[in-house]
C-alpha positions in Angstrom: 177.9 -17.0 158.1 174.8 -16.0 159.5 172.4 -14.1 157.0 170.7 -10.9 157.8 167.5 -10.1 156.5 167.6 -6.6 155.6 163.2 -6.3 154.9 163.2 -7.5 157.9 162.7 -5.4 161.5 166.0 -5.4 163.1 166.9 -5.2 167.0 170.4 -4.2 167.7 171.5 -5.3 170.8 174.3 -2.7 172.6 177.2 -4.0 174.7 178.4 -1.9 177.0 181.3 -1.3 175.3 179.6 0.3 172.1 177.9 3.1 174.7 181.3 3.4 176.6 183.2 4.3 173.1 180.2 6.6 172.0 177.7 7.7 174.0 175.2 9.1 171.3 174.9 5.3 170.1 171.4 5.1 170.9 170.8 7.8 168.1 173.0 6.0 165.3 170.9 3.4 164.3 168.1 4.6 162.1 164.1 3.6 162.2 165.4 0.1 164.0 165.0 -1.1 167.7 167.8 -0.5 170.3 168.0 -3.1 172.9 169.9 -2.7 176.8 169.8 -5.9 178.3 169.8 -5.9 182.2 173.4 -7.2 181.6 174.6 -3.9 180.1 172.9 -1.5 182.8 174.7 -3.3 185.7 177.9 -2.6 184.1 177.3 0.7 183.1 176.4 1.2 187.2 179.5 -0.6 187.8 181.9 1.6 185.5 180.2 5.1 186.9 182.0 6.0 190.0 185.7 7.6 189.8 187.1 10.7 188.0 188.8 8.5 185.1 187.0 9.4 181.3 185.2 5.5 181.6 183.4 7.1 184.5 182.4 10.6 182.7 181.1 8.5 180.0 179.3 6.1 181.9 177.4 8.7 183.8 176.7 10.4 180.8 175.0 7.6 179.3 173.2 7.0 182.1 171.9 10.4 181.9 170.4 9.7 178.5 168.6 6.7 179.3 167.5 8.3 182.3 166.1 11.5 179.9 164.4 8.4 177.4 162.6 7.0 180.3 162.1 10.1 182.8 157.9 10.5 181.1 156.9 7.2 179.9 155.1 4.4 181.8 155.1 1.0 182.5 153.4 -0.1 178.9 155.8 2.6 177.2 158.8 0.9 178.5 157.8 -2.6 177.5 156.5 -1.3 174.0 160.0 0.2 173.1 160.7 4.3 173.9 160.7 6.6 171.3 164.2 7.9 170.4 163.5 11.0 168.6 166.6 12.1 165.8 167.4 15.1 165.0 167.8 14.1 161.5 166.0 11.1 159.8 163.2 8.6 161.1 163.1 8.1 164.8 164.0 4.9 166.4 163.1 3.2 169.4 165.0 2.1 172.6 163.7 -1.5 174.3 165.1 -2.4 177.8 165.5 -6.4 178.6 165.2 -8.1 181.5 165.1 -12.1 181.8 164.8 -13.1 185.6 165.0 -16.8 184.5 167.7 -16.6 181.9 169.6 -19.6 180.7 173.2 -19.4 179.4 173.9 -21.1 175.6 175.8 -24.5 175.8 176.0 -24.2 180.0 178.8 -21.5 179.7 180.5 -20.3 183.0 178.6 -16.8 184.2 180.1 -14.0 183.3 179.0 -10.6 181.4 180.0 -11.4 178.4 178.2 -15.1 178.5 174.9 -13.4 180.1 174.8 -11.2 177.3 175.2 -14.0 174.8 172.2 -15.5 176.7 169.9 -12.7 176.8 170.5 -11.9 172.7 169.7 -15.7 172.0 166.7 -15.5 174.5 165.5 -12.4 172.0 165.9 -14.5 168.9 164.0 -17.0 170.0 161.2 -14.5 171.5 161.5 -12.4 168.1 161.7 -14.8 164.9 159.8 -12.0 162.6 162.9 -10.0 163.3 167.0 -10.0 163.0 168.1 -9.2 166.4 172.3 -8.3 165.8 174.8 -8.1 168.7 176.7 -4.6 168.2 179.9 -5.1 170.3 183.6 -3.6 170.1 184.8 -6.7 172.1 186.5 -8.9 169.1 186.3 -12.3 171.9 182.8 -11.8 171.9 182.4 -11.5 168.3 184.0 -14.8 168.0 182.1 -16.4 171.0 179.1 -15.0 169.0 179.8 -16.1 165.8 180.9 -19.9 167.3 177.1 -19.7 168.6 175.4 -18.4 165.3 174.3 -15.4 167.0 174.5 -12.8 164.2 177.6 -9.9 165.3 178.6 -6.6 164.2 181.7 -4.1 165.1 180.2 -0.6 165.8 181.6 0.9 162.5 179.0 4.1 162.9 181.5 6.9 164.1 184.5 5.6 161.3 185.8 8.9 159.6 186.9 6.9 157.0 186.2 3.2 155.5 188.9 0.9 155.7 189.5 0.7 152.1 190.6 4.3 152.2 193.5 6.1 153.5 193.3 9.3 155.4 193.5 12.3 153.1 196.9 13.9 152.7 195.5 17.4 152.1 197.6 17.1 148.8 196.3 17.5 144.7 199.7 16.7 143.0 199.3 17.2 139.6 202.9 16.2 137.7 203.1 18.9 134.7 203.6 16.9 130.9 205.0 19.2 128.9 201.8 21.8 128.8 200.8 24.4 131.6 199.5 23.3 134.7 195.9 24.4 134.2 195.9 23.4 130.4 196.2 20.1 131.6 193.0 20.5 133.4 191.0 22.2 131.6 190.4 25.3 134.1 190.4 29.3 132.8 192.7 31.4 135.2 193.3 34.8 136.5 196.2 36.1 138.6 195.5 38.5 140.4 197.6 40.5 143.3 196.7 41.6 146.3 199.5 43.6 148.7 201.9 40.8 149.1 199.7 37.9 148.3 199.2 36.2 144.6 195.7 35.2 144.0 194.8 32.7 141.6 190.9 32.7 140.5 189.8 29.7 138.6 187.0 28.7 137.0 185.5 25.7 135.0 185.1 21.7 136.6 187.1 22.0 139.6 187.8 18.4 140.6 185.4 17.2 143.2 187.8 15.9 145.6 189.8 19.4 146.1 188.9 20.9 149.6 189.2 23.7 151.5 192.7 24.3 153.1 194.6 21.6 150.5 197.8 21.9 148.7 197.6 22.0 145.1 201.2 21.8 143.1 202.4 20.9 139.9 205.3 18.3 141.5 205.3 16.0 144.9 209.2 17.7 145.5 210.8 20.2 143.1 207.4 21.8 142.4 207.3 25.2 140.4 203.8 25.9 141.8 202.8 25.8 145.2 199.5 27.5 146.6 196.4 26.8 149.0 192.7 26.2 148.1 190.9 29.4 149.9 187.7 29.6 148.3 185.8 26.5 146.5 182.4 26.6 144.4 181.4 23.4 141.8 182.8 25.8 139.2 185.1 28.2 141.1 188.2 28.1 142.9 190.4 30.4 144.4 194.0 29.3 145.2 197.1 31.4 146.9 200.4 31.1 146.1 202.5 30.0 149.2 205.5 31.4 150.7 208.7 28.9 149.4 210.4 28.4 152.4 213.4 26.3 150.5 215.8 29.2 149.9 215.9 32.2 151.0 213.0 32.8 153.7 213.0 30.1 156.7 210.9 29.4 160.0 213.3 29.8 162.7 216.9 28.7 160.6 214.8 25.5 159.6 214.0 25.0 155.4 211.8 22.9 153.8 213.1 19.8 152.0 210.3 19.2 149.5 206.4 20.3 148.4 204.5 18.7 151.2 207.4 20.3 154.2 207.2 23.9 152.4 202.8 23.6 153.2 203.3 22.4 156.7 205.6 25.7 157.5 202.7 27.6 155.3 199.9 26.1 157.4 201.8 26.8 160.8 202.6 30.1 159.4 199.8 31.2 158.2 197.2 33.7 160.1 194.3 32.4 158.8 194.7 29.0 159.8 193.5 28.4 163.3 193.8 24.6 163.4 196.6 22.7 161.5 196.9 18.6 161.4 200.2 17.0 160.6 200.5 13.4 159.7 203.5 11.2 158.9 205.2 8.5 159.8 208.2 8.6 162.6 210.7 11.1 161.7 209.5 12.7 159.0 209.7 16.3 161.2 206.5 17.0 162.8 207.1 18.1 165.9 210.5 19.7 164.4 208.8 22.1 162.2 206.3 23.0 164.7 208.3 24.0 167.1 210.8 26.0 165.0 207.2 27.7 164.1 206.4 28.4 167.6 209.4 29.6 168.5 209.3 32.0 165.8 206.0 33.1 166.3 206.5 33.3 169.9 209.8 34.8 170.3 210.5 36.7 167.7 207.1 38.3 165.8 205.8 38.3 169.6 202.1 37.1 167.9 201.7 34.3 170.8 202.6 34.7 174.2 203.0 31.3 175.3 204.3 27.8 173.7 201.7 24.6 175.3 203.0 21.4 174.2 201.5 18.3 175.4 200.5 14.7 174.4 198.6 11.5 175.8 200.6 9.6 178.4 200.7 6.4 176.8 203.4 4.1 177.1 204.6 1.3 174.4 204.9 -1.2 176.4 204.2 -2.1 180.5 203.2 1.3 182.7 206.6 2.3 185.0 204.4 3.4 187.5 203.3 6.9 190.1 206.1 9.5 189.2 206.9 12.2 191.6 207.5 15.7 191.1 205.3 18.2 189.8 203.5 18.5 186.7 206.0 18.9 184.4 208.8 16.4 186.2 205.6 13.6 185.9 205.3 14.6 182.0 208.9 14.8 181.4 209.5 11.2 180.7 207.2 11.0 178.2 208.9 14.3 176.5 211.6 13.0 175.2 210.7 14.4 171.4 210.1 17.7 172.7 213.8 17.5 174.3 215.5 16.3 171.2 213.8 18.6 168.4 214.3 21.3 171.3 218.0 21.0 171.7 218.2 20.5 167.8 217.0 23.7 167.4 219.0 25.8 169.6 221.7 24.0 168.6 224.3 26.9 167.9 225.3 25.9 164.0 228.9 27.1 164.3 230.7 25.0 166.8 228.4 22.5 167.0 227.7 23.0 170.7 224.3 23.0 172.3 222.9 26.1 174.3 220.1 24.1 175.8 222.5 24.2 179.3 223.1 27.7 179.0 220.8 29.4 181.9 219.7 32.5 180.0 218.1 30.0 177.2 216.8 28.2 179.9 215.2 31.0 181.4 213.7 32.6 178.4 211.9 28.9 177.3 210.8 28.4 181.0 209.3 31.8 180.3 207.4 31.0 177.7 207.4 27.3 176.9 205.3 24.9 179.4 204.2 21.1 180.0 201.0 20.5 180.4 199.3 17.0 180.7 195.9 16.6 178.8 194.3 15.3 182.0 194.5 18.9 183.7 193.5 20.7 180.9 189.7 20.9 181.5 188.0 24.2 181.8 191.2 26.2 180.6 191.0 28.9 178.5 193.8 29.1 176.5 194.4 32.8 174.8 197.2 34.3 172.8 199.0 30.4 172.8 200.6 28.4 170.6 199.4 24.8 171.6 201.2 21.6 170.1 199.4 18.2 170.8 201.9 15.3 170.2 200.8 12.2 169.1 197.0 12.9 168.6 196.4 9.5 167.2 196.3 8.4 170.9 193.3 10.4 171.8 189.8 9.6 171.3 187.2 12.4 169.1 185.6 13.1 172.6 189.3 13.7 174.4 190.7 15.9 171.0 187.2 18.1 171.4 188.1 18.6 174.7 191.3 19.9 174.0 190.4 21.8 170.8 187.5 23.5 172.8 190.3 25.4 175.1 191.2 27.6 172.3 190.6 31.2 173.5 191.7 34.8 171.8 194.4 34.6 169.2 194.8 30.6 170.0 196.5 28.4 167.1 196.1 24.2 167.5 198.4 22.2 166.4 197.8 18.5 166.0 200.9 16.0 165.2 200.1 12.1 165.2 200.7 9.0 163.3 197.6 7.1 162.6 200.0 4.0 162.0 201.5 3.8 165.9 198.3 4.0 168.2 199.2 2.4 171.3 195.3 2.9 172.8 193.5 -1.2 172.6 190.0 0.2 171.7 190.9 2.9 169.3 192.3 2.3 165.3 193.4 4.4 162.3 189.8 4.7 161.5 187.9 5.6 164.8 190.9 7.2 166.7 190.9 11.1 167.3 193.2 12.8 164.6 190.9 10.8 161.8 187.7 12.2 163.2 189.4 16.2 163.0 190.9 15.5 159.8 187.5 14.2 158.6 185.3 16.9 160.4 187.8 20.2 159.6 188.1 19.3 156.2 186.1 21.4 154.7 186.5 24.7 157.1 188.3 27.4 155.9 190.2 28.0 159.0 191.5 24.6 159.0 194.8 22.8 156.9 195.8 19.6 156.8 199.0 17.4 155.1 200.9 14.3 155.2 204.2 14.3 155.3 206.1 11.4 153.2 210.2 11.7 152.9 211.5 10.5 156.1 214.3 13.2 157.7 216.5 11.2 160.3 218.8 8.6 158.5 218.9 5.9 155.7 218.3 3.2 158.6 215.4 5.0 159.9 213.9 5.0 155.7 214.9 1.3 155.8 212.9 0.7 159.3 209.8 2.6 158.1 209.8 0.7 154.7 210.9 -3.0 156.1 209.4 -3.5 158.9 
């Protein structure tokens, strides 16, 4: 283990990968030096032609540097650029370049080994300061670490730390034997407004309540269900939610427990704009959503249109160019959409299915389409319903994109499973659905829950819990 002085100036060296996952990198790392070794610039020049979302990056990092260097000289340049932050000290950007550079332990060429060569090159230029490899390449980090060269993941644009799990959007608080808000200390007043049930609390509101979360007295048979609308440190307003167990329903489709009945609040409610649904595989996202669409679509006529789409992202090996036209290439990976669709139409008194029948056709190819993220730049989407399936394969920059079409009378709905990214370079912590979570939690337009009780059979609950 290599120690770090932390008195001590520090120069991070960037591999291109770091820029490539997040272009605003340069800016991350406080009053220290950021180094680009020649190393990094060539592949950066390398990865900048094409149409693919490596090449829109790449440019736009080279943009940057070229806006840090565009009015400084020669003696700027080798003195370290001024990076100016919007918020705290400024920082300063140094460009390397060895024309007689040596590899460590005669290693083959190759980036990765220059790069190695031209950080241990700065070690032994710099010994008043810690110069630190910042790489996302786990080989590297290894090499690194095998050569004593002090390493570091880029860890900056984490939503969460990995000793934490992503929020549930859920305050259970189980009820023993006194009132709910005895228990925690808070005064209450109910008040009623048209059709709506305001609660208005006051006293130490716990700290970790947040705008758009569930709070109930029980995680399944709960007696009180409402939403967090309002929150001050010694205020809170909460409304109670529709119970969508008996009675009232979102297309013919109840809820089964506390945390079901606030999805089909969220996806129901006006006032939510944006609405993030985690849970593990068959635990009814997409099912719910839809049945919400549908009924918001085709029945209270609020939305015009149904979007559904999802990241193209296989398990396992690529099957190759698929013909057909936008929808025929997206239909293989569809095949959730198709089940929860025909579940839903199924008619409930024979059994039979009327997703063959030409007028139900006709009425969903009316209103329900496939669209493939890729084609969805500069859209703007109004008066639709838009459903983005497995949102943990997406990166923040590829989820903004998408959430940025929202036009008029537009309602997002994001479904994902942090725990089955199939991307390399993204994880639970850095992947899309973290950052909105982590980023919406606190705007009132904005709800988020994670679902627990699995929905499709004992051997699917066995699967999810054993292996």
């Amino acid at each position: 283990m290599v120690r770090i002085d932390k008195k001590a100036t520090r120069l991070y060296v960037l591999d291109t990968n770091v820029l490539i996952h997040d272009p605003s990198a340069l800016y991350q790392f406080e009053e220290h030096e950021v180094v680009i070794p020649m190393t990094v610039l060539e592949e950066l020049d390398k990865h900048k032609n094409g149409i693919r979302e490596i090449a829109r990056t790449a440019r736009q990092v080279s943009r940057t540097l070229s806006d840090l260097t565009a009015n400084v000289d020669i003696d700027q340049i080798r003195q370290g650029i001024p990076i100016t932050r919007v918020s705290g000290p400024d920082g300063r950007l140094r460009l390397l370049c060895y024309s007689d550079l040596t590899l460590p332990d005669n290693l083959e060429d190759s980036p990765d080994n220059r790069l190695l060569g031209e950080t241990c090159r700065l070690r032994q230029e710099r010994p008043d300061a810690s110069v630190i490899l910042v790489t996302k390449d786990i080989n590297l980090r290894v090499k690194a670490a095998a050569l004593g060269v002090p390493v570091e993941d880029y860890l900056t644009d984490r939503a969460f730390d990995d000793s934490d799990a992503m929020t549930d959007g859920v305050a259970v608080y189980e009820d023993a034997g006194r009132g709910l808000w005895d228990a925690m200390a808070l005064d209450v007043k109910v008040e009623r407004d048209h059709d709506r049930v305001i609660y208005r609390l006051s006293g130490e509101i716990p700290q970790h309540w947040h705008l758009g979360m569930l709070v109930s007295d029980a995680d399944s048979e709960a007696s009180f269900e409402a939403i967090v609308r309002e929150l001050a440190p010694h205020q809170a307003t909460l409304e109670l939610l529709t119970n969508y167990r008996h009675g009232a329903s979102v297309w013919g489709v109840h809820a089964h427990d506390s945390r079901q009945n606030f999805t089909l609040n969220l996806l129901m409610d006006d006032a939510v704009d944006l609405v993030t649904v985690a849970g593990s595989a068959g635990t009814g996202k997409t099912f719910m959503t839809l049945a919400a669409a549908f009924q918001q679509t085709l029945d209270t006529k609020r939305f015009e249109r149904v979007v559904f789409t999802r990241a193209p992202i296989s398990m396992s090996e690529d099957i190759g160019f698929l013909p057909g036209t936008e929808e025929e290439k997206m239909s293989p990976w569809m095949g959730a959409f198709h089940d929860n669709m025909d579940n839903l139409l199924r008619d409930e008194h024979d059994g039979s299915s009327t997703w063959n029948q030409d007028a139900t056709r006709q009425l969903l190819g009316s209103r329900v389409q496939i669209r493939a993220p890729g084609f969805m730049r500069g859209r703007t989407l109004n008066d639709t319903f838009l459903i983005i399936d497995e949102a943990q394969n997406f990166t923040p920059k590829q989820l903004k994109s998408l959430i940025t079409r929202a036009g008029r009378n537009t309602k997002i709905v994001c479904l994902g499973n942090v725990g089955q990214i199939d991307t390399p370079y993204l994880t639970a912590n850095t992947c899309g659905m973290a950052a909105v979570v982590q980023n919406f939690k606190n705007w009132p337009h904005a709800g988020h829950v994670t679902l627990k009780s699995v929905e499709r059979s004992r051997l699917a609950l066995a699967g999810e819990e054993l292996l």
